[in-house]
N, C-alpha and C positions, 0 to 999 in steps of 0.2 A: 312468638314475638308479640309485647304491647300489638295492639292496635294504633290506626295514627286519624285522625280527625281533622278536617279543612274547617277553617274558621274564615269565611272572607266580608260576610255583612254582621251587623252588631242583632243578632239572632239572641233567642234565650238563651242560649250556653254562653255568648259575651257577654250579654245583661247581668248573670248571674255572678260569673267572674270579677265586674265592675261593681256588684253588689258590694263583695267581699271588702272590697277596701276602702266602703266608706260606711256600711251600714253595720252595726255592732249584733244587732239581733241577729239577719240574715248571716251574718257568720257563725253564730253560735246556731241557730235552726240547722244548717248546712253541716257545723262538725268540722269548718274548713275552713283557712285562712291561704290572702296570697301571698307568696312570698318575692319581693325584687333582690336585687343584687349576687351577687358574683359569690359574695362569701358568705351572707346566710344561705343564700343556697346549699354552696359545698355542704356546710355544717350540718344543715337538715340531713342532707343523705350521708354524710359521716358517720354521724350520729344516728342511725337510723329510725330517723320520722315516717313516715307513710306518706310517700310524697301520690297523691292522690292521679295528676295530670301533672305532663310537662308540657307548656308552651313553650314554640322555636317559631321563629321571624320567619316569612317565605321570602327572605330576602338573601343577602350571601350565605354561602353552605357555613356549617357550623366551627368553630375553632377547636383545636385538641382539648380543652377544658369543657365544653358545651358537645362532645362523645363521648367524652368520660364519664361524665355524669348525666346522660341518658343510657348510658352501657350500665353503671353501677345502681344507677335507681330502678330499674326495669319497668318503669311507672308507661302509662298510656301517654300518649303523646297527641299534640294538638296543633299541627302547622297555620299559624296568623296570622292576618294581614300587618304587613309592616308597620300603618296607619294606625289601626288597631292595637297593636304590640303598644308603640309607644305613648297610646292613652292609657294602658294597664300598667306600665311601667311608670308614667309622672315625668315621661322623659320629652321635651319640647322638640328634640335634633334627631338624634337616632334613637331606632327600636332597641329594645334589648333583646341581647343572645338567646336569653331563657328566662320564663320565669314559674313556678311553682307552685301548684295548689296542696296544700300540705294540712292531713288533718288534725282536728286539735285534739291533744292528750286530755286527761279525766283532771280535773282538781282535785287530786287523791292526796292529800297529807302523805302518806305513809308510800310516794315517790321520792319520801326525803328519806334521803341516807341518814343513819340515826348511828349515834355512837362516840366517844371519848372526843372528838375530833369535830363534833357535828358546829356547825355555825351556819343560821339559818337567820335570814333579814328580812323584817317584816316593812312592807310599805302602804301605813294608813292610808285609805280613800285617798289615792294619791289623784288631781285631778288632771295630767298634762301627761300624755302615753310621752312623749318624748322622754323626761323625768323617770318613768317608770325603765324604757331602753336604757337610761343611761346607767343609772341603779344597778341591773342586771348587769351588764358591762363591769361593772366594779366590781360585782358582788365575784363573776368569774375571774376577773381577773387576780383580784387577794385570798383565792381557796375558798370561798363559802360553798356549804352543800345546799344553798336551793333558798329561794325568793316566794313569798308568801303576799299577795296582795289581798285585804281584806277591807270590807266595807264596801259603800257606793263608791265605784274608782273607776276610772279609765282603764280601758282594755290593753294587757300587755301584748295582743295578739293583733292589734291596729299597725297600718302599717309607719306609721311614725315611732312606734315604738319598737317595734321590730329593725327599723332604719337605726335606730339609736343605739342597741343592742351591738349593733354589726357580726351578727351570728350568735351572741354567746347565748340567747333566748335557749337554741338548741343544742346548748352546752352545759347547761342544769337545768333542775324542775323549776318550773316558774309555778305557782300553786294559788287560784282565787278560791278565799274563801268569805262566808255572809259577812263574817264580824271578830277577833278576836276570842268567843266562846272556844269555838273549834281547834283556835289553835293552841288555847289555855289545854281544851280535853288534850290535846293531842302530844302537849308536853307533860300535862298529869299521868298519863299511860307511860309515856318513857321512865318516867320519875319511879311509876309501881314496879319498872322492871329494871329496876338498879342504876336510869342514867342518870346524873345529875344536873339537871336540865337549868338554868338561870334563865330569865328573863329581865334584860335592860333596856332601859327607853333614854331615849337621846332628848334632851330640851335643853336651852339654851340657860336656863334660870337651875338645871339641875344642882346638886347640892355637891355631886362629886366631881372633879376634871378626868375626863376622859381616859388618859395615861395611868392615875393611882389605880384605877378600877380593874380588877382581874379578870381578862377577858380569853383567858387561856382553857378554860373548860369547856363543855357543851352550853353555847348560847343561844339563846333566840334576842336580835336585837332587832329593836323596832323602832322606825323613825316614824312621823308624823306627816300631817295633810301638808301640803308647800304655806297653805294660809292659817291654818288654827292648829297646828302641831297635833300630837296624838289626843285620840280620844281619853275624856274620863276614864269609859272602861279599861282601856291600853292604861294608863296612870296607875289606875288603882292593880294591875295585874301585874306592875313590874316591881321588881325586886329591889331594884337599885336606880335612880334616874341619874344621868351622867351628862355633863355639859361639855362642848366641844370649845375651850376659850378663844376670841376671837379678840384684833383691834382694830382700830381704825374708825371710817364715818360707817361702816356696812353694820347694820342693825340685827344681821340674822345671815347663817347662811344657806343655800337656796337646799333644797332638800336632799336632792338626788347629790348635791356635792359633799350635804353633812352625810350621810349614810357612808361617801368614797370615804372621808376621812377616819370615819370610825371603821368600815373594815380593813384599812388602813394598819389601825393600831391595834386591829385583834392579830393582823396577820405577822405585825411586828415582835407582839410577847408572845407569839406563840414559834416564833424563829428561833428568841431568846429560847424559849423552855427547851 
């Protein structure tokens, strides 16, 4: 059986836990991010993440959902002060059930499902993790195989953005890499081995409306920063630039909601097809 660990004063092993959810480096030095809620949890261990430690409240005994998922994760366990619990949790009232230290996967490219069917969203330097959850949430929700964030960007593994997400983080690859180079190699190599890979970028001045644009093949589509849209490089790497038409007094729409609408309209001609 796991082992079980008492947490009752805010010791190195809190400290470190408390690290996690606010310090971006100490999460990546660590390999380890926290996770709150009910339903990324489940997904993490659905899905089978590496749930590192589970934290339970030394408060009332646990609910059938908070057995189940210490029986199914077999992870080490850490009984917490109630007090405590609800500082790591963000929660003012009550502690939480459970919450999860879960390690982080590789930023491997080639975590991406590749093939006839592939659709893969790029999210330039995006600068607000919220944005970045909500992205991911779309991206699972309309069939994409996996989320690439490149550039200086906010951490998709923050816990705002993991809040945003509401599990689907741990529902496809979410992938950071330096800059669009990588992900150019990494659709050049597809292309050498028969797939036919596009690259489209979403701006608001693009030249095509969104709907004419055939988004029924293997796509890489790339949205831009929330304040300066994609980079030059991202410009000059895509194939086709594609505008999302919009009316009203609203001057632009906000990033993470242009990405929804464009996976939107891939998942739409590709229902068609």
């Amino acid at each position: 059986m796991p082992r079980t660990m008492r947490i009752s004063t805010r010791n190195a092993t809190f400290q470190q836990w408390e690290a996690l959810l606010t310090n971006r480096n100490k999460r990546q030095r660590a390999g380890e991010f926290l996770v709150q809620g009910v339903r990324p949890i489940s997904l993490a261990v659905e899905h089978g993440w590496e749930i590192r430690t589970l934290l339970s409240s030394d408060g009332p005994g646990l609910s059938k959902w908070g057995r189940e998922v210490i029986e199914t994760a077999g992870a080490p366990r850490a009984v917490v002060a109630a007090e405590l619990m609800r500082e790591l949790g963000g929660k003012d009232e009550d502690a939480p059930e459970l919450l999860a230290v879960v390690g982080l996967p590789p930023d491997d490219l080639t975590r991406l499902t590749a093939g006839v069917n592939l659709l893969v969203v790029v999210f330039d330097r995006p600068t607000t993790p919220g944005n970045i959850g909500t992205l991911v949430r779309s991206a699972d929700a309309f069939g994409a195989t996996g989320v690439v964030v490149t550039g200086h960007a906010a951490d998709p593994y923050d816990p705002k953005a993991v809040r945003a997400s509401t599990g689907s983080l741990f529902a496809l690859p979410v992938v950071r890499v330096p800059s669009h180079r990588e992900v150019l190699d990494w659709a050049g190599g597809l292309r050498a081995d028969g797939v036919p890979v596009q690259v489209v970028g979403t701006d608001e001045r693009g030249p095509v409306e969104i709907a004419e644009h055939d988004l029924t093949g293997p796509t890489v589509l790339a949205v831009g920063n929330e304040t300066h849209g994609l980079s030059a490089g991202w410009r000059e790497a895509c194939d086709q630039m594609v505008r999302i038409p919009i009316t009203g007094a609203a001057s632009s729409l906000n990033a993470a909601s242009a990405a929804s609408v464009a996976l939107y309209e891939a998942a739409r001609q590709r229902r068609r097809r």
